[in-house]
TORFINU-700764 format. One record per residue (C-alpha): residue in three letters; z, x negated, y. Coordinates in nm, 4 decimals, padded with zeros to 6 digits. Each point is the difference from the previous one (the first is absolute). Layout:
BEGIN
 type       zz       xx       yy
  ALA        Z        X        Y
...
END
This chain:
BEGIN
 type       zz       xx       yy
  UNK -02.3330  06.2654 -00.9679
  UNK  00.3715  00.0626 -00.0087
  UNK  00.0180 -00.2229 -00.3345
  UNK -00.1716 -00.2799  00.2349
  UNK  00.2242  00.0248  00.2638
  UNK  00.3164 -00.0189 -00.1860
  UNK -00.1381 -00.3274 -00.2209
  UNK -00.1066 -00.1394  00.3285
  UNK  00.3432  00.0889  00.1490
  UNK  00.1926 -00.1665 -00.2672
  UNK -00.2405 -00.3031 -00.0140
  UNK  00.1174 -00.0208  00.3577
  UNK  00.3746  00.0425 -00.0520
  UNK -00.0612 -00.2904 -00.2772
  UNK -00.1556 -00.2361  00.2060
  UNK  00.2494  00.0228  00.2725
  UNK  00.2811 -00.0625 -00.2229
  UNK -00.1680 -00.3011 -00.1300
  UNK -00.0341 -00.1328  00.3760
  UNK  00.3601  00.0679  00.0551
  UNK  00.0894 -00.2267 -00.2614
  UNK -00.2384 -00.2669  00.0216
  UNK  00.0387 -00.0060  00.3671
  UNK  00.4290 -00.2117  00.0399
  UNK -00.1705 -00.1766 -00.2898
  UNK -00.2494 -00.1179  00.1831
  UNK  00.2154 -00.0129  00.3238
  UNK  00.2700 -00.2157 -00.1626
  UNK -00.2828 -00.2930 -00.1883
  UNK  00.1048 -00.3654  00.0577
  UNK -00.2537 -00.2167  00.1718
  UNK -00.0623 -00.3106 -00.1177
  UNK -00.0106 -00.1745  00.3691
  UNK  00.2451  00.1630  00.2417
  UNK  00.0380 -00.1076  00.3722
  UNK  00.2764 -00.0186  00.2721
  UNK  00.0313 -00.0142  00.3722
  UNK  00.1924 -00.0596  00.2782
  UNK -00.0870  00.3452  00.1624
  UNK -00.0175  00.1922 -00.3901
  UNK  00.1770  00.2610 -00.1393
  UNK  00.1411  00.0231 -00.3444
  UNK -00.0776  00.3514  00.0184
  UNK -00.3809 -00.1112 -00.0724
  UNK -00.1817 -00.0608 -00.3183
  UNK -00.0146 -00.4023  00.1175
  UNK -00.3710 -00.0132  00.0155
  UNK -00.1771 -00.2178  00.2142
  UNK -00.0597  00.3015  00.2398
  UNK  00.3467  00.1134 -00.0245
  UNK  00.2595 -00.2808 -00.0913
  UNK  00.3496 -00.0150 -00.0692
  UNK  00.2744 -00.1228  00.2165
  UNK  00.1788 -00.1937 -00.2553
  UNK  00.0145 -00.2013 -00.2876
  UNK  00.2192  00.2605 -00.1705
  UNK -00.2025  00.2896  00.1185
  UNK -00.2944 -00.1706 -00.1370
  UNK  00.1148 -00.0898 -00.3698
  UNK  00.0386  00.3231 -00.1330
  UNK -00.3609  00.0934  00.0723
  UNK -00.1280 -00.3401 -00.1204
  UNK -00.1094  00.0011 -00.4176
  UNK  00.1572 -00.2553 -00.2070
  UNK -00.2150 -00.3378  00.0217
  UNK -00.0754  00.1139  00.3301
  UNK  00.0074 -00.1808  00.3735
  UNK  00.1079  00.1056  00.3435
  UNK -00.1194 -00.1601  00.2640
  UNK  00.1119  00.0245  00.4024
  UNK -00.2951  00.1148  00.2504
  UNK  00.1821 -00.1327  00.2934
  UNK  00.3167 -00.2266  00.1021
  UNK  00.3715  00.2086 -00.0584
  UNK  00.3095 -00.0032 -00.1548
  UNK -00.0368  00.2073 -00.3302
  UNK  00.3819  00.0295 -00.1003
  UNK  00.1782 -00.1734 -00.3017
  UNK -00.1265  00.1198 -00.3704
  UNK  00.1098  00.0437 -00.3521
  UNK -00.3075 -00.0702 -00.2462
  UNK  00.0130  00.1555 -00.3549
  UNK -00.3875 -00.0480 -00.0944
  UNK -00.2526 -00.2866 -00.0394
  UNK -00.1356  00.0531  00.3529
  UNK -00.1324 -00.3012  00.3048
  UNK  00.1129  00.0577  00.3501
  UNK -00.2583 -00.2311  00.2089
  UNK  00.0011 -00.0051  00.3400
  UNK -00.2638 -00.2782  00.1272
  UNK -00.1010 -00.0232  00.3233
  UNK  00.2554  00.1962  00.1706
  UNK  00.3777 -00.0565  00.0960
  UNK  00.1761  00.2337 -00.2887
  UNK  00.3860 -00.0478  00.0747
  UNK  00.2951  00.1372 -00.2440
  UNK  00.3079  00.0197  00.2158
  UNK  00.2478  00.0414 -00.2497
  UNK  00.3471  00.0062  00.1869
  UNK  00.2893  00.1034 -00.2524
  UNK -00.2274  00.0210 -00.2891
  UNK -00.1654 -00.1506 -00.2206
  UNK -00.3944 -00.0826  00.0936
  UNK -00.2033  00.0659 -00.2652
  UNK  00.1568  00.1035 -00.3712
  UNK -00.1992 -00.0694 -00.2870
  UNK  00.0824  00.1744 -00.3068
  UNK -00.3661  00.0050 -00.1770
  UNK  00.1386  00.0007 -00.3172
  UNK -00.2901 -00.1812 -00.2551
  UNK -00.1875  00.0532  00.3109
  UNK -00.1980 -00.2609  00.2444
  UNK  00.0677 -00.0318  00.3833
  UNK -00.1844 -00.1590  00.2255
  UNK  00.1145 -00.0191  00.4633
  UNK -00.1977 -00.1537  00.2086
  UNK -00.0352 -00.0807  00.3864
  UNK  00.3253  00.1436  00.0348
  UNK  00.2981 -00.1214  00.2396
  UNK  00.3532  00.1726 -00.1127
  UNK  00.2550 -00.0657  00.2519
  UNK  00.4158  00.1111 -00.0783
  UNK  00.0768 -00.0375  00.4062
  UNK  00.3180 -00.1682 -00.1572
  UNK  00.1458  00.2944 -00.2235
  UNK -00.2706  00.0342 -00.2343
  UNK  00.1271 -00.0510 -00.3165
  UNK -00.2948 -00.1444 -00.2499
  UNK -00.3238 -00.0691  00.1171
  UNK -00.1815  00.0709 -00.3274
  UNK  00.2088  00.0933 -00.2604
  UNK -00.1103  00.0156 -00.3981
  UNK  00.1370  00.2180 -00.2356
  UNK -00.2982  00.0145 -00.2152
  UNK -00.3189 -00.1197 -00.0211
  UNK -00.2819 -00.1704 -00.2702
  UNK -00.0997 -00.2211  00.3300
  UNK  00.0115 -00.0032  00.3704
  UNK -00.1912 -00.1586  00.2271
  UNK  00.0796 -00.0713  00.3585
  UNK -00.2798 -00.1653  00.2264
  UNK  00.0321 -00.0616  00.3400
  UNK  00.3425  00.1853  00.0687
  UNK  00.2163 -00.1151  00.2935
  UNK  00.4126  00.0870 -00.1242
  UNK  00.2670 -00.0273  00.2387
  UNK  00.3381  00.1077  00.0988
  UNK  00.1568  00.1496 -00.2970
  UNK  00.3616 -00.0348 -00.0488
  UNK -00.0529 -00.0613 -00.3487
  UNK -00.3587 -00.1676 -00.2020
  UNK -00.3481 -00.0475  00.1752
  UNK -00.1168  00.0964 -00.3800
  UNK  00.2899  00.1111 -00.2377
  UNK -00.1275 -00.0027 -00.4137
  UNK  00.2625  00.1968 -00.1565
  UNK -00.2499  00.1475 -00.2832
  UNK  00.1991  00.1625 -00.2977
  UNK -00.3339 -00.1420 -00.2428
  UNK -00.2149 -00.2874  00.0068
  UNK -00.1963 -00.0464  00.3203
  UNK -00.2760 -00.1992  00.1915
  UNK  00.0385 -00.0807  00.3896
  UNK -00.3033 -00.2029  00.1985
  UNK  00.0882 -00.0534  00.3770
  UNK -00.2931 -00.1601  00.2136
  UNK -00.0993 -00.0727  00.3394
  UNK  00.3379  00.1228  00.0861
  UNK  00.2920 -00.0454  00.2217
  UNK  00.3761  00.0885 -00.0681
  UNK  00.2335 -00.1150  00.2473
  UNK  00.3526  00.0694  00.1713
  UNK  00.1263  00.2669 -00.2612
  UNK  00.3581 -00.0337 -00.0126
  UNK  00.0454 -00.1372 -00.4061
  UNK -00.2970 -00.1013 -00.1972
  UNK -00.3449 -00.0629  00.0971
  UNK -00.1033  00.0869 -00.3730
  UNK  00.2288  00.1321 -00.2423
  UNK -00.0643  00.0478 -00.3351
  UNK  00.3190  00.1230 -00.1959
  UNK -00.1374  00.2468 -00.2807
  UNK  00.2674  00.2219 -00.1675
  UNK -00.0006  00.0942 -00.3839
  UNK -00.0940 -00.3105 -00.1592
  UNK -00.3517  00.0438  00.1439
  UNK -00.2187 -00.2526  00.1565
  UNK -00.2122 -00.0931  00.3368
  UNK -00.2696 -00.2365  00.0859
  UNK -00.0477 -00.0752  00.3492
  UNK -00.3201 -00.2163  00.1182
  UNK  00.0073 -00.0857  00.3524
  UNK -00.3230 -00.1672  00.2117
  UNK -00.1009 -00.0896  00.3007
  UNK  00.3278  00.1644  00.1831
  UNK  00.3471 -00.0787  00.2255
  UNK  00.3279  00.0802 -00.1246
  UNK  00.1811 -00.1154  00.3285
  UNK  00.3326  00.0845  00.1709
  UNK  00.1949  00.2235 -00.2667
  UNK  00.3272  00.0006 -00.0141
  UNK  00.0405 -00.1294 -00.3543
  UNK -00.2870 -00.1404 -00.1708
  UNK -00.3787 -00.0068  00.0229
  UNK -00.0401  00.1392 -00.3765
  UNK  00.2632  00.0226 -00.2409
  UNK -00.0106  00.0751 -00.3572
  UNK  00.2703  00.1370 -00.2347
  UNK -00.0482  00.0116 -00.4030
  UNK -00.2964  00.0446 -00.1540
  UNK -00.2071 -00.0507  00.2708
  UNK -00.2927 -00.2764  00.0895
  UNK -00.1626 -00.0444  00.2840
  UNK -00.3279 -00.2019  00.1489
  UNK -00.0050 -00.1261  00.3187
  UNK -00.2991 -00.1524  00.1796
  UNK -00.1981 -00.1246  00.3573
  UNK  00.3443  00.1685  00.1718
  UNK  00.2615 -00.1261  00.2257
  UNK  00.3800  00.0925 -00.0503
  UNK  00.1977 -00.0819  00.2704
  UNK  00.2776  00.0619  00.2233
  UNK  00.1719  00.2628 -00.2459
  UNK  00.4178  00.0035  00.0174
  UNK  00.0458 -00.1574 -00.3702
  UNK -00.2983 -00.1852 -00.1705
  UNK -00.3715  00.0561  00.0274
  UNK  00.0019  00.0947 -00.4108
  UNK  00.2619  00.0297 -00.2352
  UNK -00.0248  00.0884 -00.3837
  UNK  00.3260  00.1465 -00.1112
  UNK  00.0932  00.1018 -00.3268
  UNK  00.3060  00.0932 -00.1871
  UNK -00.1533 -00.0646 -00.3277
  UNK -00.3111  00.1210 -00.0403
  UNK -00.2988 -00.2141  00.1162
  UNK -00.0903  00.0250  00.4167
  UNK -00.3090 -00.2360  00.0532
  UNK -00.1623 -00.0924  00.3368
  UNK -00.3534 -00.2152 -00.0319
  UNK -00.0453 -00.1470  00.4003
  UNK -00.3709 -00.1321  00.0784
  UNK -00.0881 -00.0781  00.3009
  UNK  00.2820  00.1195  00.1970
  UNK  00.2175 -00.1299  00.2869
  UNK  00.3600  00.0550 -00.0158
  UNK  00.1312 -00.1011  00.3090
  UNK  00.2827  00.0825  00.2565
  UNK  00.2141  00.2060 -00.2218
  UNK  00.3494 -00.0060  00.0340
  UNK  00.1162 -00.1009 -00.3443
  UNK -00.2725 -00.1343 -00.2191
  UNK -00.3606 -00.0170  00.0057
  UNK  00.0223  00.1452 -00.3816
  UNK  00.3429  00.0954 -00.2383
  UNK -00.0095  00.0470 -00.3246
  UNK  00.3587  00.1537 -00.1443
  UNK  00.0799  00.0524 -00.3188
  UNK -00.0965 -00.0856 -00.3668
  UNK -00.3286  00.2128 -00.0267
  UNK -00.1306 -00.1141  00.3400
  UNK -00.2522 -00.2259  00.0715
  UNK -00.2301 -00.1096  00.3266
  UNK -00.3332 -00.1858 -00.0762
  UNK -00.1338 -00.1408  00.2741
  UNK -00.3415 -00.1709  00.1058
  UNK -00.1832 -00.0927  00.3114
  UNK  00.2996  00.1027  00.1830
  UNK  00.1681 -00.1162  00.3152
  UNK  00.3664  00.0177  00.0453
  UNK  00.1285 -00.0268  00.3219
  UNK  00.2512  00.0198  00.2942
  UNK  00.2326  00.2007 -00.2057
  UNK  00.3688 -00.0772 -00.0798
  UNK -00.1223 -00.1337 -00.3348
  UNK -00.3520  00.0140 -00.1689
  UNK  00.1020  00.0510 -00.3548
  UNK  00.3551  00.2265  00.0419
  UNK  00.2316 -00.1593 -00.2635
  UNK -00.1170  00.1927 -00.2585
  UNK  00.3785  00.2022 -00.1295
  UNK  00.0620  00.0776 -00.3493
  UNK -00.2970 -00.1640 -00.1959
  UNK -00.2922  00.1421  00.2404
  UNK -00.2834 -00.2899 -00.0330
  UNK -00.2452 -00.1472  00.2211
  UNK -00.3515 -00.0820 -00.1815
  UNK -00.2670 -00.1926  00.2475
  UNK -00.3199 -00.1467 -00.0952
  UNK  00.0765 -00.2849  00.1825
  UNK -00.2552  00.0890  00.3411
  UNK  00.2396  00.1571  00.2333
  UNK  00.1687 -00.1324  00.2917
  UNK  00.3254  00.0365  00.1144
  UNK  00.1159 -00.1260  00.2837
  UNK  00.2007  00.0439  00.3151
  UNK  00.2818  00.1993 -00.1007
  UNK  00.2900 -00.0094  00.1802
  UNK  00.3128 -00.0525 -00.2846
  UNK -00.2315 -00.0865 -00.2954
  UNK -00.3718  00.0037 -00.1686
  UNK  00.1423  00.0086 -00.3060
  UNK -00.1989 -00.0773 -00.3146
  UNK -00.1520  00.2080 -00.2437
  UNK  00.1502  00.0314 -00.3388
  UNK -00.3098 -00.0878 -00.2048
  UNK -00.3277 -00.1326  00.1312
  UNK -00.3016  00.0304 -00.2678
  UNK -00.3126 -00.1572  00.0105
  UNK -00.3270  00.2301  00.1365
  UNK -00.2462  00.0608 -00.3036
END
């Protein structure tokens, strides 16, 4: 009996051990769906039961490929992303006030990030609204951006990137609307749909070397330079307008500047600004397909540099 007590004790002693280490294993899993409130507490595991209080409390308990979503309306505090992850926050009011910060930092690596429903707000010191450093793709759907002393969206990417803004507004940030400026040599692709660049202090959406850009069914207007403007010190900077109105902007409707920069343009309207096509500087070009209208601006339409004939 003594022999059966001792292999039971030690069975015992084994077992326990094993909980003991299984058990912060088990404590500190990612979930693949993660929640946040207005009344959480980062303290909690972000469950549905027991959410998180912010974005930032959130992402650490949230698996890669995984999505946090927000229960109820709150502000969830600025983030830095380093993971393919979604933040979606339909249905409710899911505010980032991001005063003397940047709003939400994206530096995904290879990875994919997807924000939704979300309204980021700088209260006039924020610095970046979103701000890239890396990422395979982002895509941001239905995000109000506002107030930032610098960018609405700010691509500085260090390696080749993809960014899709839709259903989107971006207005009165102190420089660019949409900046895309990546460093190293490396590229970005911006598509832009269905949104309103309006009331930046620069441009709508600018573009530095190496980068192209999309833009469709959207309105730029009211911005402190031109609506879009491809710039490029070499290196090709391409902007392909469809369907867009450029239109009370201070300097041009579009600007193309410099050798590598070009602005196609179709279905578009250009309008009430100091000049529809900026006098393109340094050997920037103007390509339309001939179906755009320009009219109404108050020094000069201007005329495209090349119109080709629609296949």
């Amino acid at each position: 009996m003594g022999i059966i007590r001792a292999i039971a004790s030690s069975s015992a002693a084994v077992l326990a051990t094993l909980v003991m280490l299984v058990t912060p294993q088990l404590a500190s899993a990612q979930a693949t769906r993660t929640w946040v409130s207005g009344v959480g507490d980062d303290a909690n595991p972000c469950s549905r039961t027991a959410p998180c209080k912010t974005f930032a409390g959130a992402i650490s308990k949230t698996a890669i490929n995984g999505e946090i979503n927000c229960i109820d309306a709150g502000g969830f505090g600025a983030v830095t992303i380093t993971k393919s992850i979604i933040i979606d926050c339909k249905g409710v009011l899911a505010g980032v006030l991001n005063a003397g910060t940047n709003g939400i930092t994206i530096n995904a690596g290879v990875g994919q990030v997807t924000l939704r429903n979300i309204s980021i707000d700088g209260a006039g010191t924020g610095f970046a609204g979103i701000r890239v450093l890396a990422a395979a793709s982002v895509q941001i759907d239905q995000v109000v951006i506002r107030g930032q002393t610098g960018n609405g969206i700010d691509v500085v990417s260090s390696a080749a990137t993809n960014v899709t803004v839709t259903n989107s507004l971006i207005r009165e940030n102190v420089q660019h609307g949409i900046w895309a400026a990546p460093t190293s040599g490396a590229s970005a692709r911006v598509a832009v749909f269905n949104s309103t660049l309006a009331a930046n202090g620069l441009t709508g959406l600018r573009l530095n070397d190496n980068c192209s850009a999309s833009v469709s069914d959207s309105l730029l207007t009211g911005n402190g330079s031109s609506g879009a403007a491809a710039s490029s010190t070499g290196a090709a900077s391409t902007i392909m307008l469809d369907r867009v109105v450029s239109s009370g902007n201070r300097d041009g409707g579009v600007l193309a500047k410099g050798s590598g920069a070009i602005v196609w343009l179709a279905n578009t309207l250009l309008s009430s600004n100091a000049y529809g096509f900026f006098p393109p500087a340094g050997g920037g070009t103007y390509v339309s397909f001939g179906n755009n209208r320009v009219i109404g601006n108050t020094i000069s339409d201007g005329v495209p540099t090349q119109v080709v004939s629609q296949l």
